[in-house]
N, C-alpha and C positions, 0 to 999 in steps of 0.2 A: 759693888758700887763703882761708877764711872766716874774717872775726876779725868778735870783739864788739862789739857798737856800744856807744861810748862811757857812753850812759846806764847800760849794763846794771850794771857793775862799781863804778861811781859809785853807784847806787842800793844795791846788796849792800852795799856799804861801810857809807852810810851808815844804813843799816838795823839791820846789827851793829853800829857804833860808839854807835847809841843818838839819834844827829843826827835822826832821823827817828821822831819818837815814834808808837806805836801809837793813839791819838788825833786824831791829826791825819791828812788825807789826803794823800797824793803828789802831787808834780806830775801836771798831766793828760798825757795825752800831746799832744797839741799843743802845751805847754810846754817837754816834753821837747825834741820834738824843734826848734823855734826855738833851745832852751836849744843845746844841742849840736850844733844844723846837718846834725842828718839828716831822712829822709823821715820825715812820720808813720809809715807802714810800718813802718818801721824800730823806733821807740819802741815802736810798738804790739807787734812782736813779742819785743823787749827786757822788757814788760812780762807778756808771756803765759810768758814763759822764768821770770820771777819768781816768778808766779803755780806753775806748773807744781813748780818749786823748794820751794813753802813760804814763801816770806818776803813773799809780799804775799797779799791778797785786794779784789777788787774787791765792791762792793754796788751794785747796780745804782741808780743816781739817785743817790750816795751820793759817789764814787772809788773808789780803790782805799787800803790802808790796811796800815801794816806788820804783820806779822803778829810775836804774841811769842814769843822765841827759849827754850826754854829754854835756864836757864844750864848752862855746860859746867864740873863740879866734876871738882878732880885723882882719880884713881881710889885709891880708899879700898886701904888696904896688908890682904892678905886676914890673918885671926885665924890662918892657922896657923900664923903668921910671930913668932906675939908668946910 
């Protein structure tokens, strides 16, 4: 069985929680993976999951950077109700 490496859900986390502002870049991956004590590989593909996802985007020469979420509002009670 395949599970997530560490960074991956750690990063979502802090992504949505707002910890990880859209201005600033992410950890590289070589930090990640020290951070966390897996292979580069590993981060690097933790990070293309992300990419892939929507919540990051990389700029070449640049990092990678969070991408902004829209916000999620409670669904409006429809008019024929009122």
């Amino acid at each position: 069985m395949q599970r997530d490496p560490p960074d991956r859900p750690v990063i979502a986390g802090k992504a949505a929680s707002g910890e990880l502002a859209q201005d600033r870049p992410i950890p590289s991956e070589n930090h990640l993976a020290d951070e966390y004590g897996v292979a580069r590989l590993t981060a690097r593909r933790a990070a293309q999951e992300l990419r892939e996802r929507g919540l990051i985007v990389t700029v070449r020469g640049k990092g990678s950077f969070v991408v902004e979420q829209p916000a999620v509002d409670a669904p409006e009670e429809s008019e024929s109700n009122a």
